[in-house]
N, C-alpha and C positions, 0 to 999 in steps of 0.2 A: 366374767371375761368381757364382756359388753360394755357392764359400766366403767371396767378399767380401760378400754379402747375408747369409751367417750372421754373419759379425765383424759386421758393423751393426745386425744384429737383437738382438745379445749385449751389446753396447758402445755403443750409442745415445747413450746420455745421459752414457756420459763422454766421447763424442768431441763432440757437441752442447756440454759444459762447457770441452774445450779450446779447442774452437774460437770459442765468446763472450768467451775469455780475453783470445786470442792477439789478438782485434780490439779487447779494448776496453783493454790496454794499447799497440794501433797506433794509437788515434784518440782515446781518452777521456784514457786518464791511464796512468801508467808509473812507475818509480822507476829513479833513476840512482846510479848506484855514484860516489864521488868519490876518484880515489886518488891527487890531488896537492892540496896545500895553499897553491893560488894563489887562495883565495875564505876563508881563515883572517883573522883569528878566528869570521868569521858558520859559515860550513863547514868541518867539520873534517876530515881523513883517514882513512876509515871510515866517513863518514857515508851513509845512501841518502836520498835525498829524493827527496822524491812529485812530481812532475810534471805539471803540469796541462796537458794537451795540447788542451783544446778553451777554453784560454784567452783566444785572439786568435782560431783557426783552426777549422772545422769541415772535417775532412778526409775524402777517399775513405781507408776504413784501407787501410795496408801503401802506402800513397803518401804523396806529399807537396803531393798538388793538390787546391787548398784549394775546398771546395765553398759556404761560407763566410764570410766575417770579420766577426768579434762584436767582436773590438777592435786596437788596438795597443799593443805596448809602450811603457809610461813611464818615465820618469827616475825609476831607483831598483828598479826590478823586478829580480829576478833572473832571467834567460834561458838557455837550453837551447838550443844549438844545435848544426847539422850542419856544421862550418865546412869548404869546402874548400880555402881557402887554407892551414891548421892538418893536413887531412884527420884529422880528429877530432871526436869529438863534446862541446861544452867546455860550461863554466857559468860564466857570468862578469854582473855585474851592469850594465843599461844604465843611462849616464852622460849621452851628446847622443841626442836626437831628430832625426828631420831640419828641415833648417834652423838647429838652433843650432851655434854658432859657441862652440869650445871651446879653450880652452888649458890648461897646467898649469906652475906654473915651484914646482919645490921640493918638490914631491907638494900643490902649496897650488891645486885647479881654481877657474876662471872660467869662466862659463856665461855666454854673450850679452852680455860685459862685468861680470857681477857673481862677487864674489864668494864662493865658497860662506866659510861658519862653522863653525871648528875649535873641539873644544875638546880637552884632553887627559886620557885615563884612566890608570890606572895603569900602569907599564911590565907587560911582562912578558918572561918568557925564553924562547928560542929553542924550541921542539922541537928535541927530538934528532936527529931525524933534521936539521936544521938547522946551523946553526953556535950558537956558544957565545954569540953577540956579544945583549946587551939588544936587546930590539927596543920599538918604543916604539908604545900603542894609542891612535888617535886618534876624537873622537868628528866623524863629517862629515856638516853639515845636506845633504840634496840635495833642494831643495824642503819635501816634507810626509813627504821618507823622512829619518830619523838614523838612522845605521849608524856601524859603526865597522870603521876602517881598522886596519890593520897596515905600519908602517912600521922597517925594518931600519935598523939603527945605522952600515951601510957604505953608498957610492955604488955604483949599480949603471948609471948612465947614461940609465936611464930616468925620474927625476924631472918632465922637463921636458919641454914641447914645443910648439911656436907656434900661433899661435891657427890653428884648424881649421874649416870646413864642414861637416856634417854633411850628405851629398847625400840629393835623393832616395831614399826607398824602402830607407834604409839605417841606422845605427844606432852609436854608439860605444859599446865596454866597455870597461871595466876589472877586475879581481878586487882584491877588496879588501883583498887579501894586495899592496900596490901596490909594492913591492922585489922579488918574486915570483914575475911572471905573463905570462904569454904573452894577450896580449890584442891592443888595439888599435892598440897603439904599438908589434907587430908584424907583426899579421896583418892591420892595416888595417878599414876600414868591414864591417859585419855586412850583409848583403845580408838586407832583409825575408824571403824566401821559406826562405833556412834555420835561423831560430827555430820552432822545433818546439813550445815548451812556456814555462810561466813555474813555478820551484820554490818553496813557501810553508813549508814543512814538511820536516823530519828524519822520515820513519818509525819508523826504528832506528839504532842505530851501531856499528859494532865498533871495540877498539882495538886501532889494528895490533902496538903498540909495548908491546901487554899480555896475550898469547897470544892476540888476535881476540875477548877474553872483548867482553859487551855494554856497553856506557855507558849504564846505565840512566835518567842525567841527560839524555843527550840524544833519548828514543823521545819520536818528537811532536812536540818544540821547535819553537816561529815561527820562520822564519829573518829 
């Protein structure tokens, strides 16, 4: 006990510093490492981006029981969550709310019978790590959100899917990398309570595919 009063006596304020750390990236805000490129071209591989964790949720830290709720997720957010269907932690951008009624035939969504407005950007070409094949960028209104998709030049059989429900208390993604991605149209409805955070920003970036050096283009960026 003595020598643990001496360590406290000595080291106070930098265990008082880790310990405001470690809670207020459990409950406030956190960054996440992204190291697949199923949210490309908005995210790239390499990128970390900041996590707003008391976005929706005000939580007990190092839990997940929300003490809480400031908002919900909207159409167009990009979301943080703890999936256990995936048993992963993913980022993928919310598409249906609940209640709306969604489909998609050709990578072209319909939201509650309407449908969304494409426009087309410049192609561009694959990452390497990727295949060789053009992939083609598209610009996709979602409501008061314009983002832009990633669409592969092959059929991957996930293009298309019949119009959906969006249940209760639950949530449709997609990644915008939409040839790509392990989302919805694998792992089914997002259950509310495991969205952890909404990501707004890139902090920093490494390139994997450039010795790790930094992308100083992208410290900061809006996502």
């Amino acid at each position: 006990m003595t020598k643990f009063l001496q360590l406290w006596r000595d080291n106070r304020g930098v265990i008082v510093f880790i310990s405001l750390m470690f809670v207020f990236r459990s409950a406030v805000a956190d960054w996440n490492d992204v190291p697949t490129g199923s949210m490309q071209p908005t995210i790239q591989i390499g990128d970390r981006i900041l996590v707003n964790k008391m976005a929706y949720d005000l939580r007990i830290p190092f839990t997940t029981t929300s003490l809480i709720k400031r908002a919900d997720p909207k159409r167009g957010d990009i979301v943080i969550f703890t999936s256990k269907a995936a048993d992963n932690r993913l980022v993928k951008r919310v598409i249906g709310v609940p209640g709306d009624v969604v489909a998609m035939q050709h990578n072209v969504l319909t939201i509650n019978g309407k449908q969304l407005a494409y426009s087309e950007q410049q192609p561009v070409t694959a990452d390497a790590t990727e295949t060789a094949d053009a992939s083609l960028l598209l610009s996709e209104q979602l409501g008061s959100v314009n983002h832009v998709i990633k669409l592969a030049s092959y059929t991957t059989g996930r293009d298309s899917f019949n119009p959906v429900t969006v249940p209760a208390g639950h949530y449709l993604v997609l990644g915008d990398n939409r040839d790509n991605s392990a989302d919805s149209r694998v792992i089914g409805f997002v259950p509310r309570h495991e969205i952890i955070g909404r990501a707004g920003k890139v902090l920093f970036s490494l390139d994997h595919d450039n010795y790790y050096l930094p992308r100083s283009e992208r410290f900061l960026a809006a996502l």
